[in-house]
matplotlib code that plots the C-alpha trace (Angstrom):
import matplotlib.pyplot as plt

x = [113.4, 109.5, 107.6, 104.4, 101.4, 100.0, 97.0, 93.8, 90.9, 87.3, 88.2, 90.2, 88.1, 85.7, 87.8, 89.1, 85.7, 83.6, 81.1, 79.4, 81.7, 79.3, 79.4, 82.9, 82.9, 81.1, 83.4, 86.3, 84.3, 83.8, 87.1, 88.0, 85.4, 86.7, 90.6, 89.5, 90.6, 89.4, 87.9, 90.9, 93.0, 94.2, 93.4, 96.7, 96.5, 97.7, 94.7, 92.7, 93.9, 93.6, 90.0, 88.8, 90.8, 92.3, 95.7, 98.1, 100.2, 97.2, 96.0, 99.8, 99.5, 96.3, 97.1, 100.6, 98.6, 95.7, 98.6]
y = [85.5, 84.1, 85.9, 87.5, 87.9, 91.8, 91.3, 90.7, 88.3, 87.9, 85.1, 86.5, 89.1, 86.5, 84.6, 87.3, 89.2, 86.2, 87.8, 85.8, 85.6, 88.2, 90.8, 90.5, 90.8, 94.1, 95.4, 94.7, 96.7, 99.6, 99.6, 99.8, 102.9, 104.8, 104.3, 105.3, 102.2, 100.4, 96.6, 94.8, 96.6, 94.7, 96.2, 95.3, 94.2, 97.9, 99.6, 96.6, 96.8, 101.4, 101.0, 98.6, 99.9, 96.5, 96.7, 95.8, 93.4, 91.4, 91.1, 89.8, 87.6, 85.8, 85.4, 83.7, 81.3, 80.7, 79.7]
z = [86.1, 86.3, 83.2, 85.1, 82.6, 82.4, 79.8, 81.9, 80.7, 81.5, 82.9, 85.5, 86.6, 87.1, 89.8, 91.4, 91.4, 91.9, 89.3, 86.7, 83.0, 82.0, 84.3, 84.1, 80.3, 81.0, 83.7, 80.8, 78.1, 80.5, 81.4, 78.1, 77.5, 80.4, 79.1, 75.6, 74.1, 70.9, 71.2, 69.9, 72.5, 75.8, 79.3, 81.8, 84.8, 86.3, 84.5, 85.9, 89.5, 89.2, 87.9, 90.6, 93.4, 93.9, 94.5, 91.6, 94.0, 95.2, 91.0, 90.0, 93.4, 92.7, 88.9, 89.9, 91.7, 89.5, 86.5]

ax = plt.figure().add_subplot(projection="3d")
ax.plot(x, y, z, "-o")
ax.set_aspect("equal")
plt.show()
């Protein structure tokens, strides 16, 4: 069984996005507003993909490639 990461980083969002490492910093940090969670808390890559309206499959996909 291939282990599949499910924590999402700036960095990530800035590939898939093709934002600059801030705005994808922001994106993160509202993300983690609008899910109530606190700073040190981790946003998935489901709560990533349901936010942006990207599906999950296509996140997973392009992070399996990008590692």
């Amino acid at each position: 069984m291939k282990l599949r990461r499910i924590c999402i980083y700036p960095k990530d969002i800035q590939r898939i996005t093709g934002r600059s490492e801030r705005h994808s910093r922001r994106l993160l940090k509202e993300i983690k507003v609008h899910l109530g969670k606190s700073s040190h808390q981790l946003v998935t890559t489901g709560e990533f993909a349901q936010y942006t309206g990207i599906d999950e499959d296509l996140v997973n996909e392009y992070l399996q490639e990008a590692t």
